[in-house]
Backbone as CSV, one residue per row, in Angstrom:
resi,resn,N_x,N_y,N_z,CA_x,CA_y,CA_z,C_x,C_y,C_z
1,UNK,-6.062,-7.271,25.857,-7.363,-7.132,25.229,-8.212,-8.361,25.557
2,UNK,-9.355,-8.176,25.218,-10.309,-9.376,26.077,-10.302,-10.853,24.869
3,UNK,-9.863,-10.170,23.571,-9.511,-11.370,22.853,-8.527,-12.315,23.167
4,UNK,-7.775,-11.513,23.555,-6.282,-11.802,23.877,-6.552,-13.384,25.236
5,UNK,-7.314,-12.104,25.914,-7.851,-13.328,27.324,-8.206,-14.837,27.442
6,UNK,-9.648,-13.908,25.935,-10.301,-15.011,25.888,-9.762,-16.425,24.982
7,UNK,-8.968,-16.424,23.830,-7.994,-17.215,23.692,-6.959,-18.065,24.817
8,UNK,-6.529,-17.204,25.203,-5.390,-17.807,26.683,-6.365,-18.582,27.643
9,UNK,-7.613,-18.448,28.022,-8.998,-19.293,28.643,-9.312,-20.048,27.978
10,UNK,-9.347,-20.383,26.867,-9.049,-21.574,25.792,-8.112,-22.353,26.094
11,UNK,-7.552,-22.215,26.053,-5.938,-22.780,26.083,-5.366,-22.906,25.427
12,UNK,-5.206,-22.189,24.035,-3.938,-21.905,23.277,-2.857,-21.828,24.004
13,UNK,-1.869,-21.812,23.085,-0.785,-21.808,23.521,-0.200,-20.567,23.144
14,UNK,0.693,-19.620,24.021,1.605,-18.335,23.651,1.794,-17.795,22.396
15,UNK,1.688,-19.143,21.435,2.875,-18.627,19.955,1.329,-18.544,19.030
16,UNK,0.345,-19.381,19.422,-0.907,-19.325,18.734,-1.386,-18.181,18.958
17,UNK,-1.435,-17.760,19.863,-2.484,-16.538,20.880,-1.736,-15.261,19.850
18,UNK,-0.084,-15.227,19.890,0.071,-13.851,18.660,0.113,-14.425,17.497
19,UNK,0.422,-15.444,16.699,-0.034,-15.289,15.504,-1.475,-15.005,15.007
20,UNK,-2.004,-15.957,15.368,-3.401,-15.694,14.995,-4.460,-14.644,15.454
21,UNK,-4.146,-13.962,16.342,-5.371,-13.345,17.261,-4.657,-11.892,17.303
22,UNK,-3.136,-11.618,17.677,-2.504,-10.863,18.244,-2.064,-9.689,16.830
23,UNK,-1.012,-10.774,15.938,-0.628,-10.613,14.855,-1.779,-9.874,13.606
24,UNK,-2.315,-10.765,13.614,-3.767,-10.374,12.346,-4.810,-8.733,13.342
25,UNK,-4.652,-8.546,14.012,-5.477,-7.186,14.709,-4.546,-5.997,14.626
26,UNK,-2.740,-6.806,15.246,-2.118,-5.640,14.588,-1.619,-5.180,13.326
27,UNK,-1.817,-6.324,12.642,-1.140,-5.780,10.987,-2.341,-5.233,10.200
28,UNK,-3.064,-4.889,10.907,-4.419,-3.685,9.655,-4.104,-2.604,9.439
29,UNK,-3.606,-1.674,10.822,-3.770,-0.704,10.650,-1.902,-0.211,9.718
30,UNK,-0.964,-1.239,10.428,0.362,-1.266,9.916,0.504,-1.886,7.876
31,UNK,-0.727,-2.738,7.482,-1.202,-2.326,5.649,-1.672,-1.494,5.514
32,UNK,-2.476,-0.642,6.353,-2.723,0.870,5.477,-1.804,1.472,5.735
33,UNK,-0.730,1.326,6.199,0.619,2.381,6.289,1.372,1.998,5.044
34,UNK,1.276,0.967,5.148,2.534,0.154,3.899,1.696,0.343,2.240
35,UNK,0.334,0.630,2.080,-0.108,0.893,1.073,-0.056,2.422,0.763
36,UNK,-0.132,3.381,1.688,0.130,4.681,1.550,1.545,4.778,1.120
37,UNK,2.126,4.080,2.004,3.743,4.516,1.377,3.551,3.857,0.147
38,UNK,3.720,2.762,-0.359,3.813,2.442,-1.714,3.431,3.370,-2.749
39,UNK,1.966,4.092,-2.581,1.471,5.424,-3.406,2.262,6.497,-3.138
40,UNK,3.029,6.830,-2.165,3.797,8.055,-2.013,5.115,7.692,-2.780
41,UNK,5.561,6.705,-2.560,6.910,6.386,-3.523,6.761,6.363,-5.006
42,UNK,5.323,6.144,-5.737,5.449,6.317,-7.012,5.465,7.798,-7.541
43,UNK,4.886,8.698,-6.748,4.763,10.117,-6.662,5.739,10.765,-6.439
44,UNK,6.865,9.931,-5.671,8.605,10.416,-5.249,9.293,10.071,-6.460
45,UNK,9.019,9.219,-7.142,10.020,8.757,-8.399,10.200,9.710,-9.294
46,UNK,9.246,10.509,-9.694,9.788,11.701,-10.198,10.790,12.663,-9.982
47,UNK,10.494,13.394,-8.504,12.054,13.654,-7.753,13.016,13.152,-7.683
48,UNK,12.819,11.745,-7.250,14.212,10.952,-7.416,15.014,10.990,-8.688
49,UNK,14.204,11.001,-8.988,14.772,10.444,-11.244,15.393,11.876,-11.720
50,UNK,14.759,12.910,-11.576,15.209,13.962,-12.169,16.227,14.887,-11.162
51,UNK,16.414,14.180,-10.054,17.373,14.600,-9.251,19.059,14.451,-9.291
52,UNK,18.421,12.853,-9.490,20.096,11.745,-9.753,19.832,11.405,-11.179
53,UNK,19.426,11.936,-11.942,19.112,11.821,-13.644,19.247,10.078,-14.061
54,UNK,18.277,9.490,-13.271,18.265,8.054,-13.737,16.898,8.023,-14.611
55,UNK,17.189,7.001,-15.920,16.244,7.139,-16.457,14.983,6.005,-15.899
56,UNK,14.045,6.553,-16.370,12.882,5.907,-15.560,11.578,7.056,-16.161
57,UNK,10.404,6.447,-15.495,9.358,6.922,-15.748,8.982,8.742,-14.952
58,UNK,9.906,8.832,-14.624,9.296,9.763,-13.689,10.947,11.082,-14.292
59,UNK,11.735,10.967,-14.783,12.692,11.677,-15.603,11.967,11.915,-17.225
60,UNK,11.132,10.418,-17.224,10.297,11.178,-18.489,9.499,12.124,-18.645
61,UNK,8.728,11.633,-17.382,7.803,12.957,-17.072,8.401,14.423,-17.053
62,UNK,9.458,14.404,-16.367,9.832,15.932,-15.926,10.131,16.502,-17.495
63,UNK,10.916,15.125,-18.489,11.358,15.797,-20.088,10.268,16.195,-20.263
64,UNK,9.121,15.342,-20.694,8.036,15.715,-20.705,7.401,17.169,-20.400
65,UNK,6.822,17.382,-19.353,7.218,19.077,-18.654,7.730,19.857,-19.354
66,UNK,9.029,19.830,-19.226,9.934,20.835,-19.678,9.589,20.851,-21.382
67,UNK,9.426,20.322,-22.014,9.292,20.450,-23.739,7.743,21.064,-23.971
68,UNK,6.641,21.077,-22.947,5.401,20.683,-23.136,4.232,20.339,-23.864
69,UNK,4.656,18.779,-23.437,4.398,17.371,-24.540,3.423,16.691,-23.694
70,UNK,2.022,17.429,-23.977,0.769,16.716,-23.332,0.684,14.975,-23.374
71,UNK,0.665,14.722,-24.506,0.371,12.952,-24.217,1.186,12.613,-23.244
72,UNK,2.771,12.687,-23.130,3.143,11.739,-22.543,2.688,12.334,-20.754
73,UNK,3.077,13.482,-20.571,2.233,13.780,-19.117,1.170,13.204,-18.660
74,UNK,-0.010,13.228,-19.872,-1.235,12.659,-19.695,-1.172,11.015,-19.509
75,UNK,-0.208,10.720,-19.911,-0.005,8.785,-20.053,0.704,8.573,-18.516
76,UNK,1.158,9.251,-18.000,2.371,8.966,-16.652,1.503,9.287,-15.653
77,UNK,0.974,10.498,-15.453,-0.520,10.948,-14.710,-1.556,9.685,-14.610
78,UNK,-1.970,9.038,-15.696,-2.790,8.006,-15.856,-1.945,6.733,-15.263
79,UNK,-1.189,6.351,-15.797,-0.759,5.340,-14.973,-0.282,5.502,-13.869
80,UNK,0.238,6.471,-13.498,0.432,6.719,-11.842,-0.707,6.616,-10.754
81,UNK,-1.713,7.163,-11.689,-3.210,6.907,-10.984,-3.860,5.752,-10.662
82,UNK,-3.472,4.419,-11.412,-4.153,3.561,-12.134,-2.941,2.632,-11.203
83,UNK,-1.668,2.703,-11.014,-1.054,1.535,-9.990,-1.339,2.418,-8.512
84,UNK,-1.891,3.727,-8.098,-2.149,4.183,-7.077,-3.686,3.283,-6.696
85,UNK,-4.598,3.368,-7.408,-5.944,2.817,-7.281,-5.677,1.628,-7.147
86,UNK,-4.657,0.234,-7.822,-4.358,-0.986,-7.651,-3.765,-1.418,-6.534
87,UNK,-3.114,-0.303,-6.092,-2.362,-0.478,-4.697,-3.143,-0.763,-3.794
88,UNK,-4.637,0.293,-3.529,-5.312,0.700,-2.318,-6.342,-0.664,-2.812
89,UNK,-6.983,-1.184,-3.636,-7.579,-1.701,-4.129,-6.940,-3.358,-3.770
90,UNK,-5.495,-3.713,-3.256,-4.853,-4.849,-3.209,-5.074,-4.649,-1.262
91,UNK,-4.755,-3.516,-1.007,-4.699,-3.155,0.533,-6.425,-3.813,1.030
92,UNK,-7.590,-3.005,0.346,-8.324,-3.221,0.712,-8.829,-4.988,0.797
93,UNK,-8.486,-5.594,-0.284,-8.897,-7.169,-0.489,-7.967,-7.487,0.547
94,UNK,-6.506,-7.644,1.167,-6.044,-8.003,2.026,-6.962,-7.735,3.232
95,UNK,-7.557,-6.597,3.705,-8.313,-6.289,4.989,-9.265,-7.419,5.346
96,UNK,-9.613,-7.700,4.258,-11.148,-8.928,4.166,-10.483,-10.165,4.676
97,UNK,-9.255,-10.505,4.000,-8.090,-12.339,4.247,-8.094,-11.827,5.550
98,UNK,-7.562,-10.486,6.196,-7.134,-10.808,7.617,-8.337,-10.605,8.550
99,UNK,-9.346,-10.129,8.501,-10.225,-9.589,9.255,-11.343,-10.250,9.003
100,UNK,-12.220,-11.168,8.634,-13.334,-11.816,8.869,-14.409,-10.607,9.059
101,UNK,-14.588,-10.109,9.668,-15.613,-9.330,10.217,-15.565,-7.971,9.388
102,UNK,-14.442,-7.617,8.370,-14.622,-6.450,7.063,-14.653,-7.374,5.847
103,UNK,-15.899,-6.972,5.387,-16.702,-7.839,4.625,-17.241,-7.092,3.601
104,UNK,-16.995,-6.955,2.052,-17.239,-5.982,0.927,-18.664,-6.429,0.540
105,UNK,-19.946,-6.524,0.471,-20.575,-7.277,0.087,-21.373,-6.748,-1.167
C-alpha cells in the first residue's frame, strides 16, 4: 500500500512500519468482527445455558418462557440490549484511538 511505501521512504524501520501503520489499518475491520461476536455470544448464552442446564442468565430466561413471567423476560431482553449497545458503542470509541481520520464530532 502506498502508506506502507511511504513510511519505508522515511526510513522507519520494519517493526515500526507494522506496528504503527500496518497493524492499526488492519485491526478495524478485525474490531468490528470481535464486537459482533461478543453481541452474538450474549444471544448464544441462552442456548448454551438451557442446553447444559448451567445456571446463568440466559437458563433464567428460558424458566422465564416456559412459566410466562413477563418481567423477568422483559429485564434479560433489556439488558441483553443494553450490554449489546455498550459493546458496539466501546467498538465504535476504539475506531477513533486507532484511526485519526474517524472522527465523531
Amino acid at each position: 500500500m502506498d502508506f506502507v511505501r511511504t513510511a519505508r521512504a522515511k526510513g522507519l524501520g520494519s517493526r515500526t512500519v507494522l506496528l504503527r501503520h500496518v497493524l492499526r489499518n488492519a485491526f478495524i475491520p478485525s474490531l468490528t468482527m470481535i464486537g459482533l461476536s461478543l453481541g452474538w455470544t450474549l444471544g448464544g448464552t441462552v442456548l448454551v445455558e438451557s442446553i447444559f442446564d448451567w445456571p446463568g442468565i440466559g437458563l433464567y430466561a428460558v424458566n422465564a418462557a416456559t412459566q410466562l413471567d413477563f418481567e423477568p423476560i422483559m429485564g434479560v431482553t433489556l439488558l441483553v440490549g443494553v450490554l449489546f449497545i455498550a459493546i458496539n458503542l466501546a467498538v465504535d470509541l476504539l475506531y477513533s484511538a486507532l484511526d485519526p481520520r474517524i472522527s465523531y464530532v
